[in-house]
N, C-alpha and C positions, 0 to 999 in steps of 0.2 A: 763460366765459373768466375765468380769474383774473388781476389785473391787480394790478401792484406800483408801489411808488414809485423813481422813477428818483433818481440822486446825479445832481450835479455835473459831473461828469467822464465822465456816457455820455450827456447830449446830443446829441453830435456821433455816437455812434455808432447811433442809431436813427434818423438821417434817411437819405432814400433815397441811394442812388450820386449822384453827381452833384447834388446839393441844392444845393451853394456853402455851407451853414453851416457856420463852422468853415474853408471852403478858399477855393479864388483866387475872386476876382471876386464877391465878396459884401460888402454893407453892412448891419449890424448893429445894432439899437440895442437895447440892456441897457435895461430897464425894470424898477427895480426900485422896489417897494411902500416909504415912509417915512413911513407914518403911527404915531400913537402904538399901536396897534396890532402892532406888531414892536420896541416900541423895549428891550422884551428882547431881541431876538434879533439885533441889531447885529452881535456877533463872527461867525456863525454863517451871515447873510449876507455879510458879508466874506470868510468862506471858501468859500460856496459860488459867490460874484464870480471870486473871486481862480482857485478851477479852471476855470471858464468861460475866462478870459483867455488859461489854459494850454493850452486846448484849440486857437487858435487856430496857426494856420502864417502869421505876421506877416512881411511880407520889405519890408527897408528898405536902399536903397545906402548907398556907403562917406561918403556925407553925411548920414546919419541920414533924408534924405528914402522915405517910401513906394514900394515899385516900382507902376507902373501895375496890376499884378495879385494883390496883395495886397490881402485883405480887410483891412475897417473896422470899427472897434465906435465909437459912440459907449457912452455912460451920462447912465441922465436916472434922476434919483428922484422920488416921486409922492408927495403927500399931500394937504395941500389945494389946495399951488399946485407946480409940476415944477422943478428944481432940474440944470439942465447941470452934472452932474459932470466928463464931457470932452468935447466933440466928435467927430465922425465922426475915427478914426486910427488907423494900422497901428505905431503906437509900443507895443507893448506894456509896455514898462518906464512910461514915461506914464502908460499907463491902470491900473497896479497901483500907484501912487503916488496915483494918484486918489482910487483905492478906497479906501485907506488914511486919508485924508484927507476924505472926506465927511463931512457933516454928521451928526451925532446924528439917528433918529427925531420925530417929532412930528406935531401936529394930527390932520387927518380924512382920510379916505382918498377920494381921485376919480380912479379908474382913466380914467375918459373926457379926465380935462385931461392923462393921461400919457402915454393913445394918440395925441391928437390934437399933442401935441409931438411923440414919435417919429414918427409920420406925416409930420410938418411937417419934422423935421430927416433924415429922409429924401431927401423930394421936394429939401430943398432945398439939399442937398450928392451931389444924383443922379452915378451916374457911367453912363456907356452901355455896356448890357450886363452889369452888377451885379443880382444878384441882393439885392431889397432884402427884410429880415426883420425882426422885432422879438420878442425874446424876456421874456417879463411874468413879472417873478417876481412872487407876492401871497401873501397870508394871510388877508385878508380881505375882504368885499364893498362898494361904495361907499357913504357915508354923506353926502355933500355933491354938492352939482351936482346932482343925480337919482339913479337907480338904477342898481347892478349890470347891468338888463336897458338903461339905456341908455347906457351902457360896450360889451354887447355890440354893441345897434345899431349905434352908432357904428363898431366892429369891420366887422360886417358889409355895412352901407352905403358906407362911405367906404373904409376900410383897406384891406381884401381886395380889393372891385374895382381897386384904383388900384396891382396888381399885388406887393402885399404880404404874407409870410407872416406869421401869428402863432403865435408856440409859448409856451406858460403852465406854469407851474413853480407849483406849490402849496406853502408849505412852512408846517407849523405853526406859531403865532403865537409858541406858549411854550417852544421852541427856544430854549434859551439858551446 
């Protein structure tokens, strides 16, 4: 089977019916790679942030407050240590403001201290009955903390059991 690189903006379209990514009653966290390893490719993640954001169906009352069934993104970046770009929120206009506004790339890259935050900022803005996901942009493999394989472990031991999807987005380093 021949297998391509997905954009941006079809994420939302190759998960099953019914998934909750991208619709009502899902919580999200953007997990994107900030090691000096992409610190070309800054605008490039931004754009490909900023169509994620757009993909969502955000609904907030005429108080700006979230409706109870409106999905959540937070944004966490990762490098040597994780970096709360926003919190768990159905303000879209917020979290593109965010985006905008994050820090430059740097350091070394530890995918396991960005899973184990999004895990953590998960469980711990749960809502009942949200389907909870974390989607890992990267470019490249762990170089601090330990290894790549104990990134996955940690995926596979803790994250997934504790009822959490992970979907990973590859995108070349030298994307500029």
């Amino acid at each position: 089977a021949r297998r391509r690189r997905l954009q941006a903006n079809e994420v939302c379209d190759i998960m099953p019916a019914g998934s909750g990514l991208c619709g009502a009653l899902s919580d999200t966290v953007l997990l994107v790679q900030a090691s000096q390893a992409v610190s070309t490719s800054h605008d490039a993640l931004t754009t490909m942030m900023m169509s994620l954001v757009d993909q969502y169906s955000f609904s907030l009352d005429t108080a700006g407050n979230a409706q109870p069934y409106s999905p959540r993104l937070a944004i966490l970046t990762y490098s040597t240590s994780v970096t709360i770009v926003h919190a768990l929120s159905a303000d879209g206009a917020s979290l593109r403001i965010a985006i905008n506004s994050r820090p430059s790339s740097g350091g070394q890259t530890c995918l396991s201290c960005g899973l184990e935050a999004a895990y953590n900022t998960l469980n711990d803005g749960q809502r009942s009955g949200a389907r909870k996901q974390i989607i890992v942009m990267l470019a490249s493999q762990q170089n601090v903390q330990g290894t790549t394989e104990a990134a996955i472990d940690y995926a596979t031991d803790t994250v997934r059991p504790g009822g959490i999807d992970i979907t990973t987005m590859h995108f070349a380093s030298d994307v500029a």
